[in-house]
C-alpha positions in Angstrom: 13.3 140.6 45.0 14.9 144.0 44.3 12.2 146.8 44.5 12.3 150.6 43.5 11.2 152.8 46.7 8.9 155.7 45.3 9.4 158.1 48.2 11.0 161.6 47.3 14.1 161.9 48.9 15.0 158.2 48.3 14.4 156.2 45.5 16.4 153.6 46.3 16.4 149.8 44.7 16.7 147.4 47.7 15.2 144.3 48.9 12.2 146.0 50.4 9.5 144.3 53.2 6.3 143.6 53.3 4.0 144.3 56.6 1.7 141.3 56.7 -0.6 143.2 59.1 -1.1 146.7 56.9 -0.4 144.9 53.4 2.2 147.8 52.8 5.5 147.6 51.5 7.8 149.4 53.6 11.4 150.7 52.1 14.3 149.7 53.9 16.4 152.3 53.4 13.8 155.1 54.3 11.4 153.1 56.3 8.8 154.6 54.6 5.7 152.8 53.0 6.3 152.6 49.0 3.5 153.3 46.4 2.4 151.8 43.4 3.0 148.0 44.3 0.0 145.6 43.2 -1.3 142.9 44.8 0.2 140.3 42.8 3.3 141.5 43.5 2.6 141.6 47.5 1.7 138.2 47.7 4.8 137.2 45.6 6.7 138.6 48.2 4.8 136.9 51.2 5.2 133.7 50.1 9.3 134.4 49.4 8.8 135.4 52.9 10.2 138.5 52.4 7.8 140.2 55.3 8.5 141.7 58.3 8.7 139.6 61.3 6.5 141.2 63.7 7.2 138.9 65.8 10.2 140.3 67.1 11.2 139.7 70.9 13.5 141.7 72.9 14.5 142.0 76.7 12.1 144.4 78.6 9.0 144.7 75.6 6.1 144.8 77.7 2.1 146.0 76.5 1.7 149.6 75.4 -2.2 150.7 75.4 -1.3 154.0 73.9 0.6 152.0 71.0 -1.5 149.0 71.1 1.3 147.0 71.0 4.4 145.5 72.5 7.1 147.7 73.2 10.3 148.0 74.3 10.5 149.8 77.8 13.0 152.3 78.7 13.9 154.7 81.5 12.8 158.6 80.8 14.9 161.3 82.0 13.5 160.7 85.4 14.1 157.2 85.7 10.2 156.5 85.1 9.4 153.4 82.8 8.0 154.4 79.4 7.6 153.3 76.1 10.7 153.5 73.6 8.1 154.5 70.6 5.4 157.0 71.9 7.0 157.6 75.1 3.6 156.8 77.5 4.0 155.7 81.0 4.4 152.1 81.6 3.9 150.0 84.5 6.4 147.8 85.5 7.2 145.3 88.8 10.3 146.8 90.7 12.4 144.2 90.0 12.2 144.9 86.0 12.9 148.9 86.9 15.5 147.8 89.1 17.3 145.7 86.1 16.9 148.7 83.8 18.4 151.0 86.5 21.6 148.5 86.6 21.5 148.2 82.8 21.0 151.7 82.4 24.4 152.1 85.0 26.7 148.9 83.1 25.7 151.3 79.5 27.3 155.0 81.0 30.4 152.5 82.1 31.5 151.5 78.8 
């Protein structure tokens, strides 16, 4: 369902997403959350599923308490493991920091 974004700067007509946990509709050319969309029209495009999938797995998420979430874990400038979103310490076994050392390495190759 095509969908005008509101946001200055954009006002693009795309197939914008619904988050299912804030109840916003977020713009996907701007990411931005777009105004002025009822309630009807929300639940029109949950059941189209045309949501966000929050569910979203990739290799090396692990729990951020800062972000209360799960986040993808990178290496910092220092080779320390932090968050890819708010950039907090994470805790990782040595094995994990070990495989994003190596992938970090196979990366600056290509």
């Amino acid at each position: 369902m095509l969908l005008n974004c509101t946001n200055k700067g954009c006002l693009q007509s795309g197939t914008h997403k619904l988050n299912v946990e804030t109840n916003e509709v977020i713009c996907e050319f701007c990411g931005k959350s777009v105004s002025n969309i009822t309630e009807i029209m929300k639940k029109t495009l949950k059941s189209i599923k045309q949501v966000i999938d929050t569910r979203v797995r990739k290799a090396f998420m692990m729990a951020c308490r800062n972000c209360n979430a799960n986040r993808e874990v990178i290496l910092d400038s220092t080779n320390n493991t932090v968050c890819k979103v708010c950039g907090s310490e994470i805790k990782v076994h040595a094995a994990m920091k070990q495989a994003l050392i190596e992938l970090a390495k196979d990366v600056e190759k290509d």
